[in-house]
Structures are given as C-alpha cells and as structure tokens.
N, C-alpha and C positions, 0 to 999 in steps of 0.2 A: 048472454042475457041482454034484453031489451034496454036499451039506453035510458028508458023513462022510468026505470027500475032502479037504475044508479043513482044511490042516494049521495046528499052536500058532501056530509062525512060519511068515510067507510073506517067502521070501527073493530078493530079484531078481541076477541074476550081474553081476558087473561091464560085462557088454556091456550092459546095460539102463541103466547108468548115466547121467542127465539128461545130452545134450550141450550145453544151452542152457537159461537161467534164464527165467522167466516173469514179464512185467511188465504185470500184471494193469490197468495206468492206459491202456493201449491200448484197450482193452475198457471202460472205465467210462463210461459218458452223459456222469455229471457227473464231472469229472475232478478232483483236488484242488488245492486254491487254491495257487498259487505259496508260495515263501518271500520276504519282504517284507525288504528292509533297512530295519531301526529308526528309523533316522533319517531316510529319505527318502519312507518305506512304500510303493516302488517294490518289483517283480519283483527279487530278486536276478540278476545275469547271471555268467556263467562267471567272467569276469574278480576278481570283487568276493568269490567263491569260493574261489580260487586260495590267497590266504593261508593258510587253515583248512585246506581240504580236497584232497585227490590229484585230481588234472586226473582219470583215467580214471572215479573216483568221483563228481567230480562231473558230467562225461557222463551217467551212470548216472542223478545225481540228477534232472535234468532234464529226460531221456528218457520222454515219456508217450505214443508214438507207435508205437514197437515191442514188437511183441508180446513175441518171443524176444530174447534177447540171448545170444549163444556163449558156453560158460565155458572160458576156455583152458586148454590141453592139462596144463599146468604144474600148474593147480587139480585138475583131472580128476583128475589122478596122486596130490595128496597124498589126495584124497576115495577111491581108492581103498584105503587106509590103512583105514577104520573104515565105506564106505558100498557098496554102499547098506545102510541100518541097517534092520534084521526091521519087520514090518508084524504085530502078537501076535493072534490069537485070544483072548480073556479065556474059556477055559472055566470054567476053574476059580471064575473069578468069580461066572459065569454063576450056576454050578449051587447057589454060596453062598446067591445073588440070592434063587433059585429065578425067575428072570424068563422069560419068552420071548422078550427081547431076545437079539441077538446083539451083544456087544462087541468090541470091537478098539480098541488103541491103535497109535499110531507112536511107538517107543520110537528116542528119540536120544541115551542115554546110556550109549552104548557105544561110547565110546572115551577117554580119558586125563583129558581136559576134563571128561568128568562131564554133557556137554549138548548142546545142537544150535546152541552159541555158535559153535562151529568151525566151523561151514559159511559164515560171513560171515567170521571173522576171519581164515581162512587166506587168503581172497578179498583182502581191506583191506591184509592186507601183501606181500601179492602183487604189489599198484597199488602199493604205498609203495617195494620194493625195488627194481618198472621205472623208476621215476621216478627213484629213486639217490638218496634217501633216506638221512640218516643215524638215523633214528627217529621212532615215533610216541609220542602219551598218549592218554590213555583216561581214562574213568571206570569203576566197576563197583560193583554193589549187592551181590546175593548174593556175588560173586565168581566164578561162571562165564565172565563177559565177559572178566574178566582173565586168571583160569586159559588161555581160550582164546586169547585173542591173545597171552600170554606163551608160549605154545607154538608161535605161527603164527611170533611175532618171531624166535623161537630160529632154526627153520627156513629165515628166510632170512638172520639175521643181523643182523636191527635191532636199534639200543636201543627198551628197553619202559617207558615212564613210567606207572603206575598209580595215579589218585586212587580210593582205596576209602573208601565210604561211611561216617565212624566207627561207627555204630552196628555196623553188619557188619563193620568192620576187628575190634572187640572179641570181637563175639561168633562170629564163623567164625575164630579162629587159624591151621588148619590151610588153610584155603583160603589163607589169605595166604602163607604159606612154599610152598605149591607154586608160585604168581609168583614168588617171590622166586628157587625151585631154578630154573626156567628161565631166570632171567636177569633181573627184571622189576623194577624199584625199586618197592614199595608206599607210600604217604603216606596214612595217616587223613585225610579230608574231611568237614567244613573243615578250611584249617590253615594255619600261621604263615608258609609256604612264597610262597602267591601275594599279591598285591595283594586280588584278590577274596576270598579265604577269608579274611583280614584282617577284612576289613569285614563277610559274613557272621556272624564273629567276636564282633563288635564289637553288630552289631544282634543277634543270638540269641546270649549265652554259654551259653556250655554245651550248645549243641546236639549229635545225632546226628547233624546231617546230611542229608543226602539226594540223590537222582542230579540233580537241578538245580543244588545245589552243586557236589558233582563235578564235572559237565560244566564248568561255570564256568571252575572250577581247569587243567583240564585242556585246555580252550582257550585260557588264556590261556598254560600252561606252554610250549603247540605254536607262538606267535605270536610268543614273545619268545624264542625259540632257533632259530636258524638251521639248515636240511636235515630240520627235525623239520613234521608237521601232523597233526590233530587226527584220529580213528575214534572209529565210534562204535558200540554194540552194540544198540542197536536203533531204533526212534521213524522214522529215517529211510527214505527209499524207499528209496535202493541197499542198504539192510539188507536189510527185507524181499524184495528181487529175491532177494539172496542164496538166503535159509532158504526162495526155493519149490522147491528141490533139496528139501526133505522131502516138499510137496503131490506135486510130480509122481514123485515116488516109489511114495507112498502110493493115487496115483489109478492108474499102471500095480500093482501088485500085486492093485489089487481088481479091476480090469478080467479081470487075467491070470487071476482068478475067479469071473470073473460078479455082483460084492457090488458093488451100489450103497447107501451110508451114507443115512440117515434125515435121522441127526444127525449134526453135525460140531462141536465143541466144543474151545475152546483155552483156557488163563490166558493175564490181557490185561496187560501193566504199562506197556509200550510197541509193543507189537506184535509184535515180530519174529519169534515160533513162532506166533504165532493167524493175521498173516500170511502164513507162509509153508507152513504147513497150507491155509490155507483157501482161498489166490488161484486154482491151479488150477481147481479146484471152482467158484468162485463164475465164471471164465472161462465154462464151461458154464452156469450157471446166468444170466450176462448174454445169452449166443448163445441163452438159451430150447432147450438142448439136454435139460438136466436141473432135477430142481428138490430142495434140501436147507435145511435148516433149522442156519443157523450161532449159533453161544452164545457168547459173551465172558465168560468168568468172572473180576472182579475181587475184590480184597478189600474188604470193607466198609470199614474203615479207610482206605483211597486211592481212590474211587469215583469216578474221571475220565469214563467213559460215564455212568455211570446219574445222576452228582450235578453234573457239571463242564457248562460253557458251552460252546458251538462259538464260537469267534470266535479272534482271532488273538491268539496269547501269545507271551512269551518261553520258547526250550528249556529257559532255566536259571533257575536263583535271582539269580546274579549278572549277567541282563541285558548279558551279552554276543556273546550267539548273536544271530541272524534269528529274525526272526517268522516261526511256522508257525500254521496256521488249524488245531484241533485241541479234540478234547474238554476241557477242561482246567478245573485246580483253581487255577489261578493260581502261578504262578510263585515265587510266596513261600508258598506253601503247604510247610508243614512237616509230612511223616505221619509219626506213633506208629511208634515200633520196634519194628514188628510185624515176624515172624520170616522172610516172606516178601520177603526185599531185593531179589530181582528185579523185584518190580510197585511198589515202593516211588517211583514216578514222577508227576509231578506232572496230566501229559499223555498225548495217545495220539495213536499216527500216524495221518498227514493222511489217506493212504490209508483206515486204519478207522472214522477220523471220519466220512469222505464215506459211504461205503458205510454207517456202522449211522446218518446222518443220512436217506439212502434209505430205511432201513426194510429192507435187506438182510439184514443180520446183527442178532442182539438181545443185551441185557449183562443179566448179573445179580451179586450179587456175595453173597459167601462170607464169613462170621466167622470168625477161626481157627484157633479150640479144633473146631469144626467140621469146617473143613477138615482138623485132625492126626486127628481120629479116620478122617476118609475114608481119609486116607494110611496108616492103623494096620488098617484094615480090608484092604486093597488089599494093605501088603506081607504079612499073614499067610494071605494067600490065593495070592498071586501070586509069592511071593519076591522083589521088587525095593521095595529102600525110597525111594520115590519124594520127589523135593525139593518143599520147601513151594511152590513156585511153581507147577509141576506138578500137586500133589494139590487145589490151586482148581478143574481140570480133573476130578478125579478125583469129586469130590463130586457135580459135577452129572451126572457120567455115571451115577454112582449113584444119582440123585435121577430121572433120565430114565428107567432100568432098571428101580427102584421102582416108576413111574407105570404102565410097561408091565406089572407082577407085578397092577395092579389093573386094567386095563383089559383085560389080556390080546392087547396089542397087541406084534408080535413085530417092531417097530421093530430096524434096524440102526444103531448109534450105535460111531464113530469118536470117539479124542481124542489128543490129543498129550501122551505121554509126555515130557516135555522132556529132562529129566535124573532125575540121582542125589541121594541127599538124604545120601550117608554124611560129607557135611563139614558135616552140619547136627544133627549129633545134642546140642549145647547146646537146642535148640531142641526135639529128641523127647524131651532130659529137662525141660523144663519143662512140657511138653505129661503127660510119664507121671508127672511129681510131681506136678501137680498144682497146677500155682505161675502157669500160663498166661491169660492174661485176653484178653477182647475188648475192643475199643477201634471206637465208631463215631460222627465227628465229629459235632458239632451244626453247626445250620445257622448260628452265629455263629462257629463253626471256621473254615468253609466260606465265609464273608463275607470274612475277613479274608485272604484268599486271593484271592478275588473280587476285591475293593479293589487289588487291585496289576496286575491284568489292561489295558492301554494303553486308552485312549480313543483314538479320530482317526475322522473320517469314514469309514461304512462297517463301524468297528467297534463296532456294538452291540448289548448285550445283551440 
C-alpha cells in the first residue's frame, strides 16, 4: 500500500480481536530452564504450585508445547473495553527527526490503568474468580501493576492486597489512591506487616525497597490466608503469554499494511511488554519466515542483561519464591531510586534470558536524565507524556532514527508505548528542575548481589 495511505493510527475492529494468546516456548530450540524448588533444586511440579499459584495459571506456567492457547470469551469481552489499542504512525516525530525512518509505536495506554498491565491482570483474576477465590496480593513497582489488577479485582469482585515498592509508595502518591478507590489495600515494601519484610528490615534499615522484596511480602501474605494466592505482573511466562495480545495485534495491523518493522524495541525490567511485543515476531523469526532485529532497553542503574549472570536465582529478596534460571543481579541486589519503578527488578524472564542467551534479541541500557529528555522530546512532538519505563523505549528509537538521518537508511522501527507517565510527574519535576542524577552501579555494587546468587551443582558462574 502506498505510504500516503498509511494512516496516524491504524485501528483493528473488535472482530480482529486476538482469539488466542501466543506461547512463543513452543517454537524455541532451546526452550527455558524449568522452575527449581529451592530446596530440592528439582523441576517444580503442579502439585508444589498449587499453594502460591491458580491451578489454571499454573497450566499456563508450564505449557511449552502449545503454540496458542484460547483467551476465554469472558476475557475477550472485558478486552473489548479499551482493545484493540491504535498501532501510531510517529509522523510528526519523523519530520522533528528529519530521518528517513519510518516510526511507529504500539501505544497501550489507553485505558484507566494508564498501561498494557491490564491485559495480564484482568487474565489473573479471571483464573482467581473460576477457582472461587476469595483474593489475591501482589506486588507493584511503578504502580501500573497494581492500578491494573485493582481494577481487574473490582470486576470480579476479589479482595486486592498490594505491596508497593516504598520508594514508589512515596514518590507516585496519586498512583496509590487510585488502588486504594478500587478497592485495593496498599502496604509500603518493606514493612512491619510480614515476617520477611521484618527481616529485610532488619538487614537494610531504611531502605526503598524493591520488587524482590515485594514479591516476598506478597507471597507470603497469599500463603498464610486461606481462599487468597499469589499474581504476578510480570517476569513470569503466563505473564508474558498474556501481553502477546499486544504483538499479535501489532503484527495483524502492519500486515493489514504491507509494514514489515526493521526494528523492534521494548523497556526490559521483567519482561512482560518487550515480551509480549516481541514473541509474535520473533515466532516468524524462529519458522526463518522473517528476519528483525529486537533491542532490550534497560536502565543503566538495574542492568540484569547487559551486567547480571544466567544462572539460577531467587525471584525475591526474601528467598521465598522458586528458582528461575534468568539474567540476574542477584536477589539481594538493591537498585537506586531511580524513577523508573517498573524495571526496578532485580531479574529478567526466563523466556528473554534464553532467547538474548541465543544471541536473538540484544540489550542496551539507558541513563535517566537521558531517558526524561527522550520522553520530553516525544511528548512535545507527539502529545502523549509517556512513563519513564516506556521512554527507555523511546530513546533508543530515537537513537536508531538518528543513525538512519546519517546513513540515510529508511529502516522501519516499531516500539512499545507501554503507558502513561501523568502519575509520574514528581519525577518530570525533578527531571525539569534540574535536581535529577544518574546513578550506575560499580562492579563491587554488582558483587554484592552476586554473593547472594545459590551455589549447587550445575549452577555456575
């Protein structure tokens, strides 16, 4: 199709809407390493699950064999609420550029939540409600995760337990009172509340936090209350299966145009939008149907690809999750409050470990006085003020766009709009006063993170 026929937004009708999720570990050579129980450093099985996790989910979890998997009719309906969400043209960016790139993002924050957190979380309490459930917990960093499953819970009617990161409990206020309007109990992480945040407590006073502590907190809240189990908003596969409702969105709108992407680029913190962007894609790309070039953009501050080990860690800080084999900083790694709380993760999912282990996918990572000018450049071009997790995304497409203004190479470059940044404006003020610093660990940061990584047969670094 003619270029001048590609419209700003390409919108798909609700009958194109995905009727089944994409579980890209069907299609993987090497497929990702089980989840190990701690203590036996055995395959976890169904059974040993069960506690933590919603039987339906963990089906999900351990399903590496089927390509598709159905999204019930139930799910379909509430996705019909806010999806399928636009597919943008970036002209305006373009012509900023002056590039011969063409851009396009997949923008998913456009609906309530502010992110593309919904498309898993309405999923999670879906499985939580069939089962007859009387509630979940959670943890959440920026607070998208929570915002979205505080609205999934509302919907069906669970209670909603939320450990939020303190450093983000303080500095997103307003994100936290919208959990709260849905229904959602919020607890700053760490906190005086569980046994583990105790003791996190106890070893780091006075810390921020982080989503390894959360998670902690929030599986043991799920363990020790009866009708309640543990979701999670990203890291994990049935996450990712989730958000590939936005790849296969994004792959039928460019098809429905003739636009095969160059580049394909996501923010990485635990996976679940660089995921759920990319599987589709990289599907073709394993079948040797197509061929793209995938980017992982992390914060230089939490840098789990480009600085962390493949080997098998703990999910949390408090060492009470499964062992996942996974890029990682070590489990007791604690990152800087840097303003990016959604990649504030200590780890990366198995899934994108294996693949950028492949040499599949490649990571770079982003500073993020950096990154806010990317995001300041983008909303005054684009009008959408993009969240800092997101605009890690946005610099490198910028930085890809650039390359092509010198080369003159009129590369197509795709990226994931995740969300919105309007609950993060503490953050654009310290970015426009002036007041914002970069922070990037040394490598005796990085050791002592290291050092807490398990030893056992098999696992070395």
């Amino acid at each position: 199709m003619a270029e001048e026929h590609i419209p700003y937004k390409i919108y798909l009708s609700e009958n194109e809407l995905p009727e089944a999720w994409y579980n890209v570990r069907a299609e993987m050579k090497n497929k990702p390493a089980p989840l190990l129980n701690p203590g036996t450093h055995k395959p976890l099985s169904f059974e040993e699950l069960r506690p933590v996790f919603c039987d339906e989910l963990i089906k999900q979890e351990l399903n590496d064999t089927d390509a598709y998997i159905p999204i019930p009719e139930e799910i379909r309906d509430f996705y019909r609420m806010y999806r399928p969400s636009p597919l943008v043209r970036a002209y305006c960016l373009e012509k900023k550029l002056g590039t011969p790139a063409k851009i396009y993002y997949k923008f998913e924050g456009n609906n309530t939540s502010g992110s593309h957190k919904l498309n898993s979380a309405i999923a999670q309490a879906y499985y939580a409600k069939k089962q007859g459930l009387k509630g979940v917990t959670t943890e959440t960093g920026a607070g998208q995760w929570g915002t979205a499953l505080s609205m999934a819970c509302s919907y069906f009617g669970l209670d909603c337990q939320v450990y939020m990161v303190k450093v983000s409990y303080e500095q997103k206020p307003f994100r936290r009172e919208v959990m709260r309007t849905y229904g959602a109990s919020v607890t700053p992480s760490p906190s005086e509340t569980t046994a583990v945040g105790r003791k996190i407590l106890a070893e780091f006073p006075g810390t921020g936090g982080s989503l390894g502590c959360a998670i902690s907190e929030a599986v043991e809240a799920a363990t020790t209350q009866q009708g309640y189990r543990y979701v999670l908003g990203s890291v994990l596969s049935q996450v990712l299966l989730h958000q590939t409702v936005i790849g296969l969105e994004t792959m039928a709108a460019m098809d429905k145009y003739g636009i095969k992407p160059d580049v394909i680029i996501g923010c990485a913190g635990g996976g679940s939008n660089l995921g759920g962007l990319i599987s589709p894609f990289m599907g073709r790309k394993l079948r040797g149907e197509a061929d793209y070039q995938f980017i992982a953009v992390e914060p230089a501050s939490c840098p789990s690809f480009t600085r962390g080990k493949f080997v098998y860690d703990f999910c949390d800080t408090g060492h009470v999750c499964p062992l996942a084999k996974m890029y990682t900083l070590g489990s007791e790694f604690i990152p800087s409050p840097h303003h990016a709380g959604g990649l504030r993760y200590h780890g990366m999912s198995s899934i994108l470990s294996q693949l950028y282990d492949d040499k599949l996918i490649e990571a770079r990572t982003a500073e993020q006085t950096a990154v806010f000018k990317a995001a300041q450049d983008f909303a005054r071009v684009e009008g959408i003020l993009p969240a800092p997790e997101s605009s890690h995304a946005i610099k490198v497409a910028l930085d890809e766009a650039l390359k092509c203004k010198e080369t003159g190479e009129a590369k197509t470059i795709l990226f994931g709009l995740t969300g919105t940044g309007y609950f993060d404006m503490y953050a654009y003020k310290a970015y426009n006063d002036g007041t914002m610093s970069d922070y990037i660990p040394t490598d005796e940061d990085l050791e002592r993170g290291f050092a807490g990584i398990p030893r056992f047969p098999g696992n070395m670094m």
